[in-house]
C-alpha positions in Angstrom: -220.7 -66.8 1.4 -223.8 -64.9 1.7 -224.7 -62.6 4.2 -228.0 -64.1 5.1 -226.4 -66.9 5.5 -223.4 -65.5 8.4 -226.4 -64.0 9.8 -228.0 -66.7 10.4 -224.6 -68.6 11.5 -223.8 -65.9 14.0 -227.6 -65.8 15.5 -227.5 -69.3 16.0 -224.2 -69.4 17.7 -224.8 -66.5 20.2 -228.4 -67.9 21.3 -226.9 -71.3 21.6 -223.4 -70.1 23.2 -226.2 -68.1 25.7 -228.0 -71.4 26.9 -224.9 -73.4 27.5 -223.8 -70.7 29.5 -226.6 -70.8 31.6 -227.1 -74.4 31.6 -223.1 -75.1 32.4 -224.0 -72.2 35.4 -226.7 -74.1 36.9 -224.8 -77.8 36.9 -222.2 -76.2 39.0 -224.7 -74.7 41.4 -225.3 -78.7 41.7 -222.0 -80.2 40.9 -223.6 -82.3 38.6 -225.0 -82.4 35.1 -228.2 -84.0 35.0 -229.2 -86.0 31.9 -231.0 -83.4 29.9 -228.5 -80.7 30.5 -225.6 -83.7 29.1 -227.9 -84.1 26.3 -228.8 -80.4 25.8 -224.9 -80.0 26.3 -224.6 -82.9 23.1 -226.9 -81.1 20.6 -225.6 -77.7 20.6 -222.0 -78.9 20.4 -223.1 -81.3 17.7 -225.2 -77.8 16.1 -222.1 -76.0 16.8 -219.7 -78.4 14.8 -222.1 -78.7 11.9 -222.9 -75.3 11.7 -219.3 -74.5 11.9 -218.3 -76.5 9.6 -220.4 -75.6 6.9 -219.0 -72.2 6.9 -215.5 -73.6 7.0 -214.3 -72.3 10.2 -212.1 -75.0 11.3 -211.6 -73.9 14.4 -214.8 -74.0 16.0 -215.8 -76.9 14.5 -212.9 -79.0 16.0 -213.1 -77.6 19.4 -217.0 -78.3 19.3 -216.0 -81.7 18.0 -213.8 -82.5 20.7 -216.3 -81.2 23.4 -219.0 -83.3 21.3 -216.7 -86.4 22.1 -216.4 -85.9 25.8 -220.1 -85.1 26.5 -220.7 -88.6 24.6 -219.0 -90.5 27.3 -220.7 -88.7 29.9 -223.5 -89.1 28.1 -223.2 -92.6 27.2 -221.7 -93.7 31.1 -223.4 -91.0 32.6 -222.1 -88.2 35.0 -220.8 -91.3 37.3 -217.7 -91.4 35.2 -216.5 -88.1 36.3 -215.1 -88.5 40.1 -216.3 -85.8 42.6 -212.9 -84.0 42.5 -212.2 -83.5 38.7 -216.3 -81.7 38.5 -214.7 -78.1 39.0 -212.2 -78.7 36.1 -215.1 -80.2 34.0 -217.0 -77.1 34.7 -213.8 -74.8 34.4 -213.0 -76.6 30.9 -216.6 -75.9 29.6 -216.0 -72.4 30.5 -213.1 -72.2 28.9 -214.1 -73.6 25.4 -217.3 -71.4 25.6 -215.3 -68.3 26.2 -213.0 -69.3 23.0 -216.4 -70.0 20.7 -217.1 -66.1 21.8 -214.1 -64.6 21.3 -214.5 -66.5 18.0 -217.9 -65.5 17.1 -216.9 -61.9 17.7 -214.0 -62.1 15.3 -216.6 -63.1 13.0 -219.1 -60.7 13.7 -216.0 -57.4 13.1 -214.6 -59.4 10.3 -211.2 -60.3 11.8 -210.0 -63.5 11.3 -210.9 -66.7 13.2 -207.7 -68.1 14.8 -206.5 -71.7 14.6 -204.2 -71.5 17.4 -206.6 -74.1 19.4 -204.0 -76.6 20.6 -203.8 -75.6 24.0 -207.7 -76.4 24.6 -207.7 -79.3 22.6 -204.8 -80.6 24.7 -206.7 -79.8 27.8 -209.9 -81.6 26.5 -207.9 -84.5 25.4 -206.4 -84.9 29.1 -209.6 -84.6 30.6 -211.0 -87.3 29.0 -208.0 -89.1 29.5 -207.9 -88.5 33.1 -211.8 -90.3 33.0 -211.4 -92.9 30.3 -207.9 -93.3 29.3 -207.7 -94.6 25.7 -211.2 -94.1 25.1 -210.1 -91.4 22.5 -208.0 -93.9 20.5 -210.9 -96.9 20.7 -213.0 -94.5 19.1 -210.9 -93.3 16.6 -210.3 -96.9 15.6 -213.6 -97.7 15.8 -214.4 -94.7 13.3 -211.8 -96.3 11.0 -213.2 -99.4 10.8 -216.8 -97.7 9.9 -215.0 -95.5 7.0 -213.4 -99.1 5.9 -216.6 -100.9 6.1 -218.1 -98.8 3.8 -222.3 -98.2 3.5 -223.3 -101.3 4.9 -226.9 -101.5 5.6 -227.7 -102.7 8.7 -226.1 -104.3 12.0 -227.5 -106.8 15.2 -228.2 -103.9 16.9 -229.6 -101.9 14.6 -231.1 -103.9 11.9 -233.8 -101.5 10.0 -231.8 -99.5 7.5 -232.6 -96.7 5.4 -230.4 -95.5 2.4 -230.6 -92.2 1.0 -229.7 -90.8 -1.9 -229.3 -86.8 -2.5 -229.7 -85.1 -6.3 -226.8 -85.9 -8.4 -224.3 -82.7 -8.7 -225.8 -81.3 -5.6 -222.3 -81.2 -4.0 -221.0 -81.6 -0.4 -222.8 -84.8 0.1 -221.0 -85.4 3.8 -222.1 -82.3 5.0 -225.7 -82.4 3.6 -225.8 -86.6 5.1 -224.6 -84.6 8.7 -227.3 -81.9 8.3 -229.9 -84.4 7.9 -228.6 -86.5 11.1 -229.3 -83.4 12.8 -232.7 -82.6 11.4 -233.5 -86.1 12.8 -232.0 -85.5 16.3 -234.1 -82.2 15.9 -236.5 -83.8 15.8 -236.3 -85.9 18.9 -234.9 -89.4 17.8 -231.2 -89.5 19.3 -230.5 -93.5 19.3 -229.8 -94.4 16.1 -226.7 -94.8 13.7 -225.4 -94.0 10.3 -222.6 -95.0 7.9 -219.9 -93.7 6.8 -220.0 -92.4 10.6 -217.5 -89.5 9.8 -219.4 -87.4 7.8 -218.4 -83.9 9.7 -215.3 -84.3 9.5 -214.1 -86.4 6.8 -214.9 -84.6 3.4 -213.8 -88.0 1.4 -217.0 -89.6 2.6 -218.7 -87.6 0.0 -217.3 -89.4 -2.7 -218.5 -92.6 -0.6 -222.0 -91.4 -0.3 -222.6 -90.5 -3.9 -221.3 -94.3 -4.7 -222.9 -96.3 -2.1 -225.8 -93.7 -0.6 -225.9 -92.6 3.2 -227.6 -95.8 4.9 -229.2 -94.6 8.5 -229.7 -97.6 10.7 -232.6 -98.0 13.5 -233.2 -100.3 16.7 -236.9 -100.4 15.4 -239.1 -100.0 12.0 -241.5 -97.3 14.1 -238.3 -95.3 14.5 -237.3 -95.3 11.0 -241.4 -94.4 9.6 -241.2 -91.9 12.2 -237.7 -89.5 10.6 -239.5 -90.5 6.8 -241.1 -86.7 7.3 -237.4 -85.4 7.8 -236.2 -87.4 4.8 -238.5 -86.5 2.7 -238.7 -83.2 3.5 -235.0 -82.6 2.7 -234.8 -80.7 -0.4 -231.6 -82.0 -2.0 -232.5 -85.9 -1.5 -233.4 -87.6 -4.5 -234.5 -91.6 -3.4 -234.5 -93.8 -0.4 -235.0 -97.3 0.2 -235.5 -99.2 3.2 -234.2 -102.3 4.1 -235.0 -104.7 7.3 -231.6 -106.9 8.8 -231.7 -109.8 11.4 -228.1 -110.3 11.0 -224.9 -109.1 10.4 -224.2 -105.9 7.7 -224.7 -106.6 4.3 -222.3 -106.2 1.6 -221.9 -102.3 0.3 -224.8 -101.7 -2.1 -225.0 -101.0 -5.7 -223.5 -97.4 -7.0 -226.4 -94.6 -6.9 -226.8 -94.4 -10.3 -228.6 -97.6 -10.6 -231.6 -98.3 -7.4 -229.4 -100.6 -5.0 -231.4 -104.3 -5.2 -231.9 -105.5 -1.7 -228.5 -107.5 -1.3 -228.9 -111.3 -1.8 -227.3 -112.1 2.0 -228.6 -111.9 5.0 -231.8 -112.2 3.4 -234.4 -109.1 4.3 -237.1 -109.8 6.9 -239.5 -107.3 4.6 -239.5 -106.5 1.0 -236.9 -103.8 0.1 -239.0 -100.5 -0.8 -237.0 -97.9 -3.1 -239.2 -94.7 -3.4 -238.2 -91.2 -4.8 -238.5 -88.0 -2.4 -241.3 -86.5 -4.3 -244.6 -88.1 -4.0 -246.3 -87.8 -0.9 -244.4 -88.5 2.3 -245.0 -92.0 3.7 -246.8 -92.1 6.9 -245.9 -91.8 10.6 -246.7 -93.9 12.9 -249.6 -92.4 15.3 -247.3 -91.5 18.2 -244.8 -89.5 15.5 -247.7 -88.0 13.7 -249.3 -86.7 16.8 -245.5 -85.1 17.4 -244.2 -84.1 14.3 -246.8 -81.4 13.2 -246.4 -79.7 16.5 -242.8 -79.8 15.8 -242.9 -78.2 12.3 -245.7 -75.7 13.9 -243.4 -74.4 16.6 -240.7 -73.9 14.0 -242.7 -71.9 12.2 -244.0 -69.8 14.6 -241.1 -67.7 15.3 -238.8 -65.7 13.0 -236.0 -63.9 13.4 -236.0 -60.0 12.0 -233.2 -58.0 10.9 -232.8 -55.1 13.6 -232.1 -52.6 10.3 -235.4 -53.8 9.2 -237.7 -52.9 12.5 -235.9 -49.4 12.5 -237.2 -48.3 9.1 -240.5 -50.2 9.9 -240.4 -47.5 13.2 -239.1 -44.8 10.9 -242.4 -45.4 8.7 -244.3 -45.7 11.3 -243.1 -42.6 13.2 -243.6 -40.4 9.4 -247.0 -41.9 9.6 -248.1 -40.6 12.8 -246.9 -37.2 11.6 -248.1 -37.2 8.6 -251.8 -38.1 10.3 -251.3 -35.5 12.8 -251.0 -33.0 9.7 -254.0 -33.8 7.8 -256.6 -34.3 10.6 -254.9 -30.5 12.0 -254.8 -29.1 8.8 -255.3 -24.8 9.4 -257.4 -25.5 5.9 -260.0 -27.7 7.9 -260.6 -25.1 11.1 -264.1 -23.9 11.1 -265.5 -26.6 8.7 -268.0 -29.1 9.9 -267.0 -31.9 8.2 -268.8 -35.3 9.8 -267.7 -38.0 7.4 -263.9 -36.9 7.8 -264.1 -36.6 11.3 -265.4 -40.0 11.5 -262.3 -41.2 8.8 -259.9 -39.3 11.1 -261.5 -41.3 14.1 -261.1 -44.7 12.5 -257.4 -42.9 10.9 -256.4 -42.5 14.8 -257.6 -46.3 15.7 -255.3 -47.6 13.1 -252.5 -45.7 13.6 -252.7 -46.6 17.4 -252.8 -50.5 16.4 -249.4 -50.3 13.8 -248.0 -48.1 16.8 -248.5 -50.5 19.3 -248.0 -53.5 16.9 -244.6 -52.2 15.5 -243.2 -51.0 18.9 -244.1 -54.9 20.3 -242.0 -56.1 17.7 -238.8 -54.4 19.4 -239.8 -55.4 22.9 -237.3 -58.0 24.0 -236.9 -59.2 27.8 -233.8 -58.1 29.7 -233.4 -61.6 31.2 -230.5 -62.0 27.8 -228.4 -59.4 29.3 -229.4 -60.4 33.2 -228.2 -64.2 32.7 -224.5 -62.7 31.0 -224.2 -60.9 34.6 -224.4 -64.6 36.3 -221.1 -66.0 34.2 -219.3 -62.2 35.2 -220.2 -62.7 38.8 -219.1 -66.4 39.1 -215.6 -65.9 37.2 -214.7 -62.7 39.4 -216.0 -64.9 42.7 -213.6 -67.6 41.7 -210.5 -65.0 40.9 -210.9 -62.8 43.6 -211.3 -65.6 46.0 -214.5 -63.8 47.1 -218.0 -65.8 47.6 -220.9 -63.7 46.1 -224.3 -64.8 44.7 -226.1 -63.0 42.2 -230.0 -62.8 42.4 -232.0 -61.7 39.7 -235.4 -60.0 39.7 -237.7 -59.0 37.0 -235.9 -60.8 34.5 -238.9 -61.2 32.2 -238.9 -57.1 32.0 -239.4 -56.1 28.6 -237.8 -53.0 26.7 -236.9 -51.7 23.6 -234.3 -53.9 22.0 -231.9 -51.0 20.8 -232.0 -50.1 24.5 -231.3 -53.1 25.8 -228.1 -53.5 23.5 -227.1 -49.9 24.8 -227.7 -50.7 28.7 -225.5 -54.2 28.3 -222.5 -52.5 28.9 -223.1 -50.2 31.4 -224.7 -53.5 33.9 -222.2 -55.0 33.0 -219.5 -52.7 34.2 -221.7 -51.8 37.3 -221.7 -55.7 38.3 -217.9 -56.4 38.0 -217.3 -52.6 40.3 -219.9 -54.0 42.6 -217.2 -57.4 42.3 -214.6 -55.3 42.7 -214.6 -52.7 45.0 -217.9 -53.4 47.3 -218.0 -56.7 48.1 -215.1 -57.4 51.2 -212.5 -58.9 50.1 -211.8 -61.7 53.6 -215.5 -63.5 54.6 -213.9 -62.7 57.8 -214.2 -58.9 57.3 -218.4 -59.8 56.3 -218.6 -61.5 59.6 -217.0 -58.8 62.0 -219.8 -56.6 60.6 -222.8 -58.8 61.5 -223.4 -59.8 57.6 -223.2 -63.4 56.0 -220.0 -64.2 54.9 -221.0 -64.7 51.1 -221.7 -61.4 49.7 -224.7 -61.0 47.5 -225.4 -58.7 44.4 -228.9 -58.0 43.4 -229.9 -57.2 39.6 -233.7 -56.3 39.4 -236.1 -55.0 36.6 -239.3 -53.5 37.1 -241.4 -51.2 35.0 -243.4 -47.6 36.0 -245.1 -46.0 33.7 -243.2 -45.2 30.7 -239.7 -46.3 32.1 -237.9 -49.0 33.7 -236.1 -48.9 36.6 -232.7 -51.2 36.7 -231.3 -51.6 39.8 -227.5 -53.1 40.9 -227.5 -53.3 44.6 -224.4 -55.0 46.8 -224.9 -56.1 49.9 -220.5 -54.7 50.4 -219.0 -51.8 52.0 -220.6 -49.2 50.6 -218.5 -45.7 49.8 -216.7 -44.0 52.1 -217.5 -40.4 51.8 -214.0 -39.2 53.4 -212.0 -41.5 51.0 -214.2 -40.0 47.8 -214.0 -36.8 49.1 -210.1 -37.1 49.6 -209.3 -38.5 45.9 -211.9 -35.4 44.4 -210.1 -32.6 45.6 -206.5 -34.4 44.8 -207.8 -34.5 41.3 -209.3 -31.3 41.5 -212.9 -31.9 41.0 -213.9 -30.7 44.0 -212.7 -27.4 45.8 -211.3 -26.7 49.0 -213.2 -25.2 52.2 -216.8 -26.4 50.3 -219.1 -28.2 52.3 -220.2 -31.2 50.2 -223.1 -33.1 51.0 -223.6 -37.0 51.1 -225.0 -36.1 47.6 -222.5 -34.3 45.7 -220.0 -36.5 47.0 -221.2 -39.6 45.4 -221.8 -38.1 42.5 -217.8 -37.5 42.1 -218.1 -41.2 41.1 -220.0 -40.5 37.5 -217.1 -37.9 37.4 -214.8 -38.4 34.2 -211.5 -40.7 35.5 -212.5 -40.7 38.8 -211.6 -43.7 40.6 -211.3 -45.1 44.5 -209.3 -47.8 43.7 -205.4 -47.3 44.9 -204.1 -50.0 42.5 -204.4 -51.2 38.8 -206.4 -54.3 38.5 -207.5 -56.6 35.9 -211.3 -55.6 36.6 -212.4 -52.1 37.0 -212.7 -50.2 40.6 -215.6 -48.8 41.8 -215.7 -45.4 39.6 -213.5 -46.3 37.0 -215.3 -45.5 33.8 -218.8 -44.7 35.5 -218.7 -41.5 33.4 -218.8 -43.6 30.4 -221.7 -45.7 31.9 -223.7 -42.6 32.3 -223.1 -41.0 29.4 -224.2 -44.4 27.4 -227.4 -44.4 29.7 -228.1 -40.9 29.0 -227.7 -41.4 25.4 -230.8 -43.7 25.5 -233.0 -40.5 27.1 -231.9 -42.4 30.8 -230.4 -41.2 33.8 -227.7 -42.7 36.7 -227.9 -42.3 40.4 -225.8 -43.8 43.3 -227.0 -44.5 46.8 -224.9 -45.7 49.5 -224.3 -46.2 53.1 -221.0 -46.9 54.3 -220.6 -50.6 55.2 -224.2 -51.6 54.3 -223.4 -51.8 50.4 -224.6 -49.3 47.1 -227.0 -48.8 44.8 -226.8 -48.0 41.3 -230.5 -46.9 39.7 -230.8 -46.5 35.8 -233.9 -45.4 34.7 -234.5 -46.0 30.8 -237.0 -45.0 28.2 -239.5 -48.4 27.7 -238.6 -47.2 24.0 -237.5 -43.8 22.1 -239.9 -43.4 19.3 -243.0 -42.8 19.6 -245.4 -42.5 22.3 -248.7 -40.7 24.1 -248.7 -37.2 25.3 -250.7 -34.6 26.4 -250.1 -31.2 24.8 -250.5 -28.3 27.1 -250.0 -24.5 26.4 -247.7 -21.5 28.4 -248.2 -18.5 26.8 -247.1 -19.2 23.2 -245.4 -22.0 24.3 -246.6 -25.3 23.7 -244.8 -28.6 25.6 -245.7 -32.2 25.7 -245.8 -33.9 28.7 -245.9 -37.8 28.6 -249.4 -39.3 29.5 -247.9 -42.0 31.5 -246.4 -39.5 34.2 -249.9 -37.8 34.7 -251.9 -38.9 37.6 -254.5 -36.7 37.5 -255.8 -32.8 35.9 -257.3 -30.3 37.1 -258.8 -26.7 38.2 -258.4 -25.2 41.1 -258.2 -22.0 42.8 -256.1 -19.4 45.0 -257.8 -20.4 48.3 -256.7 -24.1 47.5 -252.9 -23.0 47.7 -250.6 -23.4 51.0 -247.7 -21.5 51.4 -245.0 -23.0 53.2 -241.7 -21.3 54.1 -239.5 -23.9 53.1 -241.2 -25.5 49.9 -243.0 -23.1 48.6 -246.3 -23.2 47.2 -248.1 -26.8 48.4 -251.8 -28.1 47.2 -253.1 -31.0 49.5 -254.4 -33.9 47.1 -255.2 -37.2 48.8 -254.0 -36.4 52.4 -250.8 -34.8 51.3 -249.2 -32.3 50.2 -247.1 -31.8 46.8 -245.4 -28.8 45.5 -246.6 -26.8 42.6 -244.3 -26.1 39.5 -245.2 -23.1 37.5 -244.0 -24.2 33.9 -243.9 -20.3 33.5 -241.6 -19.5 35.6 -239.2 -22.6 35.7 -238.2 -21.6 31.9 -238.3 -17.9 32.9 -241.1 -17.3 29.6 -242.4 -13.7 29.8 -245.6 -14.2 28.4 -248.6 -17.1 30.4 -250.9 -17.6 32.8 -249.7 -16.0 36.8 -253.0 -16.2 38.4 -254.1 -20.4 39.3 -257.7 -19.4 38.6 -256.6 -18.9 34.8 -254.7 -22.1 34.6 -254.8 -25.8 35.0 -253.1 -28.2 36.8 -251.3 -31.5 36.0 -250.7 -33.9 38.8 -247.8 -35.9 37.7 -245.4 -38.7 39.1 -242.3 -40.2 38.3 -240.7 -42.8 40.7 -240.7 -41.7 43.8 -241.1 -37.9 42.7 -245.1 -36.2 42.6 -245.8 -32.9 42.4 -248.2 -30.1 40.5 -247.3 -28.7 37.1 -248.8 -25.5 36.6 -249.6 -24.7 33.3 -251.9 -22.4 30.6 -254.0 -24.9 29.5 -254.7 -28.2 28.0 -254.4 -28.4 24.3 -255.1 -32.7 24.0 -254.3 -35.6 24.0 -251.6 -36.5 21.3 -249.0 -39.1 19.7 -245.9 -38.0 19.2 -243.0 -39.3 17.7 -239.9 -38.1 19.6 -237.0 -36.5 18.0 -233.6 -36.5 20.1 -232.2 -33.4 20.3 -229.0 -31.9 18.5 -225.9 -33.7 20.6 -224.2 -29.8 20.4 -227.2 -28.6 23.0 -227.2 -31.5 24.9 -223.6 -30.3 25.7 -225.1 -27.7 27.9 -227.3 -30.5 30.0 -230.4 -29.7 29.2 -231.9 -32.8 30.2 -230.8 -31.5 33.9 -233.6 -28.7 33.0 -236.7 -31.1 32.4 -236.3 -31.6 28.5 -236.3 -34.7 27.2 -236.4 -33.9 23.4 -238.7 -32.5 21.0 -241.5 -33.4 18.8 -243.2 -32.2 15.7 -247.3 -31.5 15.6 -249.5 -31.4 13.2 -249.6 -27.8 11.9 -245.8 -28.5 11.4 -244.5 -26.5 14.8 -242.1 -27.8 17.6 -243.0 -28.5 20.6 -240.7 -29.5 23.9 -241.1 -33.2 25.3 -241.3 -32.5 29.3 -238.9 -34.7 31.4 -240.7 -35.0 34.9 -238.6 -36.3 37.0 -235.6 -33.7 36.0 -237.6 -30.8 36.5 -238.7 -32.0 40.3 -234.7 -32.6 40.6 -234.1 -29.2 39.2 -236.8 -27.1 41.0 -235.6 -28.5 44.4 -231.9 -27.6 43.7 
């Protein structure tokens, strides 16, 4: 089986299993499903078991089948079948078979095995639908038998204008191309219709039916069946089709495919049979399916999906390009030649290069709302299990950021949320109440962008940590040291300590702590940070600040001494000169310049990275006025060397062993004349300085 093909399989299955989820969330919310989320609910179960079995995993495709079955009867009795008490087990049941399709999917996706130990859900499903329609499994079993039996009649009283199609002799797995075309049409937005033999996705023997009698596809009205003609016809492997109008009962199965099936001498037609091949041009729509079906096809086309490994070498190129730009247009060979024409090339160069920088770092931008939604399933199971009433709100959901980032950050909101769960949200309403909040706790997950990062932030609304108890477990484990005064500070950071934990017992989700060193360390591998805020019985606050993306971006190059760094443009507020009267000196902060009615710290770059050679005197420098979050301040440096785009290089892991990144470098970058020069991280050098 090809791998473009499981690609595609596994793709389609994770973005489906991803809107039920949220669709099966929201119906609880009302207790309800409303008629396009039981219809929605239909589709993707009936993608699910086509899809499924196509590849020939079993498994799946029965479970989906079986789900398929009960959503019919809602669908067809609506949601008034289902009694007010059994809503939580519908619900619970969904869950349930949605997990199993994931657990599935991710066997697939490592390679492992699908299992077919499914009985135990498929006995649960069965009783459900028992407990709402009891026997209605067995009528419709018998009534599928009596189809199969029947044969490829043509038409019926209730729907009496046929189609019968015919696919390319030898083309093989006739059932499960007759199914794929019932869902093309569905796809398409006709649902009310039938087809013979009805069985086709699951009952491989009807392909030996359909190559002998054809697949016949039967319609309340002839508008419905010109409007699927498109579909038909624009399914490669069918060969002819002929339409055929009833008043009455079915015909008699029609002639075998190798010779055009006459229209049958009784019931007589109401129309002329037509027989047509698939080739010539399609027949047309009526002009309410015409005015549809283009916009259909367009929006199909409009979107792709991209292999991940592709967009990494098309940022690789990219990234070599920039360099390779920077080389030529700095080239030691062109100083002192005044060259017009290639400076204007080099101009026009720069333009373009921008453009496939912006256009191929666009391409990676996903929204985080993906990951945010996954939190609201984590949220609502834990609530249920730990008996503990919480609502999650989401903010900034439409947030965009680099799609290998957002795969790396999944993980650590993830763990975040369920500590949040687990060890700050009070266990007894009762407890909630006594401290003046409301008794359902809440957990907020927001996104929000400044300048080149994105702040995510997990805040709980619970008890918030307990510096004593932190403080206590620290110094039993030996991370902290006796007799040392720790601030509020230090001791919360104990919690991003390796094994750390608050929690006294084992349980099946993660306390407060456990594993927070991994969450930082996946963070930090991103270029991100991790930091805790907290007051004790007013909740926490978890702040990861990530990288929009990590390849390439806009800097300005600046000079100290011999030294050359690169500070991002999107941290700089303002530049400029100034002198030694403009400095005040204050005892506690050190050097301060007043800008805008307040007064910021100045940096020197010289002396933060101890250099021995640069500027000491302000009236021989320049000054960068830069801000990230909540930190501003004045960098001090040399001079400005330009504006530049870099491509940034992550730094060897070995030094980052010595945290560096605590020291304001971010990583490194390589210019134009071929030397290395240091990518400034603002906000750890404001952090560092003050320390």
């Amino acid at each position: 089986m090809g791998n473009d093909m499981m690609e595609a399989y596994l793709f389609e299955m994770n973005t489906l299993l991803e809107q039920v989820d949220e669709i099966v969330l929201s119906a609880e919310k009302n207790s309800s499903f409303s008629e396009d989320e039981v219809n929605e609910i239909f589709r993707i179960m009936h993608t699910f078991k086509g899809s499924s079995a196509m590849m020939e995993f079993n498994s799946l495709m029965t479970v989906a089948h079986r789900v398929e079955d009960l959503f019919f009867i809602i669908r067809e009795k609506s949601m008034d079948v289902i009694p007010e008490s059994l809503r939580p087990d519908l619900f619970d049941l969904i869950f349930q078979a949605i997990d199993f399709f994931r657990g599935e999917v991710e066997k697939i996706e490592n390679g492992q095995p699908t299992t077919n130990d499914i009985d135990n859900l498929l006995e649960k499903v069965n009783n459900f639908q028992e407990k709402i329609q009891p026997h209605e499994g067995a009528a419709e079993e018998e009534a599928a038998a009596a189809g199969a039996a029947a044969g490829a009649s043509f038409g019926s009283a209730e729907f009496p204008f046929a189609l019968q199609v015919f696919f390319e002799e030898g083309c093989g797995m006739e059932n499960l191309r007759a199914f794929m075309l019932v869902n093309s049409i569905r796809e398409s937005g006709l649902t009310d219709f039938d087809f013979v033999p009805a069985d086709v996705d699951t009952n491989s023997e009807t392909a030996a039916v359909i190559v002998e009698n054809g697949f016949v596809l039967r319609f309340r009205t002839a508008d419905e069946r010109e409007s699927i003609m498109p579909t038909v016809t624009g399914t490669a492997t069918v060969s002819s089709y002929q339409a055929f109008d009833f008043e009455a009962e079915p015909a008699p199965a029609p002639a075998p495919a190798a010779e055009p099936a006459p229209a049958p001498a009784a019931p007589a037609p109401a129309a002329p049979a037509k027989e047509q091949t698939a080739t010539p041009v399609p027949a047309p729509a009526p002009a309410a399916a015409a005015g549809k079906q283009p916009q259909a096809q367009h929006a199909k086309e409009s979107l792709i999906s991209v292999s991940l490994g592709k967009l990494d070498a098309l940022q690789a190129i990219v990234g070599e390009i920039v360099i390779t730009e920077s080389m030529v247009t700095a080239s030691p060979d062109l100083k002192g030649l005044k060259l017009d024409s290639f400076a204007g090339a080099a101009r026009q160069l720069r333009s373009l290069t921008d453009e496939l920088q912006d256009v191929s770092m666009s391409l990676r931008m996903v929204p985080v709302s993906a990951t945010f939604q996954k939190m609201k399933r984590i949220v609502r199971d834990m609530s249920k299990k730990l008996k503990r009433e919480t609502v999650l709100e989401l903010v900034g959901e439409d947030t965009e950021v680099d799609k290998t980032i957002v795969d790396s950050i999944s993980d650590p909101i993830m763990h975040i949320v369920r500590n949040s769960m687990d060890h700050g949200i009070e266990e007894h309403a009762e407890e909630r109440i006594a401290a003046g909040k409301n008794p359902v706790g809440k957990i907020i997950l927001s996104a929000r962008h400044t300048g080149g990062e994105v702040i995510i932030e997990v805040i709980d609304d619970g008890r918030g940590a307990d510096d004593d108890a932190i403080l206590g477990k620290a110094l039993r484990q030996g991370l902290a040291q006796p007799g040392v005064e720790y601030s509020h500070k230090d001791i919360l950071n104990f919690l991003l300590m390796p094994g750390f934990s608050t929690n006294t017992e084992v349980t099946e989700y993660s306390g407060r702590g456990v594993g927070m060193d991994v969450v930082k360390s996946n963070v930090e591998n991103v270029g991100g940070s991790v930091t805790i805020s907290s007051e004790k019985g007013r909740g926490m606050t978890t702040t990861l600040k990530i990288p929009l993306t990590m390849a390439i971006m806009d800097g300005m190059e600046v000079a100290v001494g011999e030294s050359i760094f690169t500070v991002p443009i999107n941290y700089i507020r303002q530049i400029f000169k100034f002198t030694e009267q403009d400095i005040v000196h204050d005892a506690v902060h050190g050097e301060m310049l007043r800008l805008s009615d307040n007064y910021y710290p100045v940096i020197r770059a010289k002396d933060f990275y101890h250099l021995t050679d640069g500027a000491d005197r302000f009236d021989d420098g320049i000054i960068l006025w830069v801000e990230s979050g909540d930190k501003s301040y004045c960098l001090f440096v040399d001079e400005l060397i330009g504006q530049q785009q870099v491509v940034v290089k992550p730094l060897p892991a070995y030094i980052n062993d010595y945290g560096i990144k605590n020291y304001g470098i971010a990583g490194c970058t390589i210019l134009g004349d071929g030397t290395i020069s240091i990518i400034l991280d603002v906000a750890s050098i404001y952090a560092a300085a003050q320390s």
